[in-house]
N, C-alpha and C positions, 0 to 999 in steps of 0.2 A: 735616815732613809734606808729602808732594806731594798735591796735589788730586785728580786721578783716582781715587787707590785709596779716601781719605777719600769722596768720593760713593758710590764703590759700597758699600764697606762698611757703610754707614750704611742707604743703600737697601733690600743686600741683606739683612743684619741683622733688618730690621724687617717683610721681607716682602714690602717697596714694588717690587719690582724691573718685575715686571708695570703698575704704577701709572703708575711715574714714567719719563721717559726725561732721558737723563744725556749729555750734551755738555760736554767737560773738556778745559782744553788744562793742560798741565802747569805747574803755578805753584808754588812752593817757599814754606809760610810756616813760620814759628816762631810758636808759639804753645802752648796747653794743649788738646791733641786730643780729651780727653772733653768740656771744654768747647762747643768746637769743635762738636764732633759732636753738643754739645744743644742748640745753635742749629739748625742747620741739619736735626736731624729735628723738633724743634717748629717751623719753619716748611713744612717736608714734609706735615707732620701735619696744622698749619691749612690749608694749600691742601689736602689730599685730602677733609680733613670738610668743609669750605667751596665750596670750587670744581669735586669731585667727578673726576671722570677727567682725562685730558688732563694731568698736572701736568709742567711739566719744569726740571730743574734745569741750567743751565749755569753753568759754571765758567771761568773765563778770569782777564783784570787790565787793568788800566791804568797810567798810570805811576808810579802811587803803591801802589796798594793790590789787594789777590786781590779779587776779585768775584764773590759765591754768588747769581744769583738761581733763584728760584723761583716758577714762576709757573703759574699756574690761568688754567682760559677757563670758570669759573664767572657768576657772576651778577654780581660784581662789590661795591665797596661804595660807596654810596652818599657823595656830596663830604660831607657834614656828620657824615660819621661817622668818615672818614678819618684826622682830626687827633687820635682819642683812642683809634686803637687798640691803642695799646702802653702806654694805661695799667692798672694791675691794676684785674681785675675786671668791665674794659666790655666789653659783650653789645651790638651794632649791634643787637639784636631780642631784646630783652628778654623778650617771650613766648617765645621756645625755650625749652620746657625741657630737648630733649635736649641733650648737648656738652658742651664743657666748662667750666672755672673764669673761663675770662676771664682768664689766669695766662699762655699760653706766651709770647705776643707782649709780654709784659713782661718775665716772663724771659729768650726771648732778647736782647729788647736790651740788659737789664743784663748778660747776657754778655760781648756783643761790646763794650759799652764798656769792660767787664775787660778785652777784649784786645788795647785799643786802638783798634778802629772803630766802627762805627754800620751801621743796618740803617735803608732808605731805603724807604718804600713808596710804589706807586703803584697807583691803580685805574682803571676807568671801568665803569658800570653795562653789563650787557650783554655786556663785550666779554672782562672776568677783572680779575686780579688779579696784583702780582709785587711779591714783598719781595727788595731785595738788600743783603745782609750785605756790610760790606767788612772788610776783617781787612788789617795793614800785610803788605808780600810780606818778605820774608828779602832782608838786601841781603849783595853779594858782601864781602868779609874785606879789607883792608888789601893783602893777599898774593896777591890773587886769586882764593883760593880762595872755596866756598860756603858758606852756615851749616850744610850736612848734615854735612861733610866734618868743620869744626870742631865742630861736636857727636861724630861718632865718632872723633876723635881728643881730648878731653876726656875721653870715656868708657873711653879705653884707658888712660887715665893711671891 
């Protein structure tokens, strides 16, 4: 799965295209793309209900790992609320009633721990908010070749 096409898909898909902007530099992972892909619109998701416009997702790496952040110039969350928000069920503002379960930001992180990474967040009151998912990158084959290459050459077999 290369990164570009997986952001916009997921964006485009869901309607967000207008919402969100998308800066992707091409990162090759292996992984489970439906997976994948419900991480990273359940945190799509919380920053657009939360953080309101402005959201943008970049895509890049480092030397270990692909890099999904996402991030809002909402209101931000407050430091003491920080450390509990990917467990199920917590509401930073418990009077809401509108929104939702308190559920996405657990789920994606049991995601990405299926996939192998972890999803990192940061805030500051005022200024927004940015979850970033890392997922391992695809390393190159013995032989040289890529993991795409050796996936469609498995699949010919």
């Amino acid at each position: 799965m290369t990164s570009p096409s997986w952001g916009r898909s997921c964006s485009q898909s869901r309607g967000w295209a207008a919402r969100v902007s998308l800066d992707a530099e091409p990162v090759d992972v292996v992984t489970d793309p439906r997976r994948a892909e419900r991480i990273l619109s359940n945190l799509i998701e919380n920053a657009l209900a939360h953080g309101g416009r402005d959201v943008a997702v970049r895509i890049g790496r480092d030397e270990n790992d692909a890099l999904v952040e996402v991030r809002d110039r909402g209101p931000g969350i407050a430091p003491e609320h920080l450390p509990h928000v990917f467990e199920r069920f917590y509401k930073a503002d418990p009077a809401r009633a509108a929104g939702g379960s308190g559920l996405g930001l657990a789920i994606a992180l049991e995601n990405a721990r299926l996939l192998g990474g972890g999803i990192d967040a940061w805030s500051e009151l005022g200024v927004g908010t940015s979850f970033t998912l890392r997922l391992p990158v695809a390393k190159p084959l013995h032989g040289g070749g890529d993991a795409d290459a050796a996936e469609r050459e498995d699949q010919a077999l």
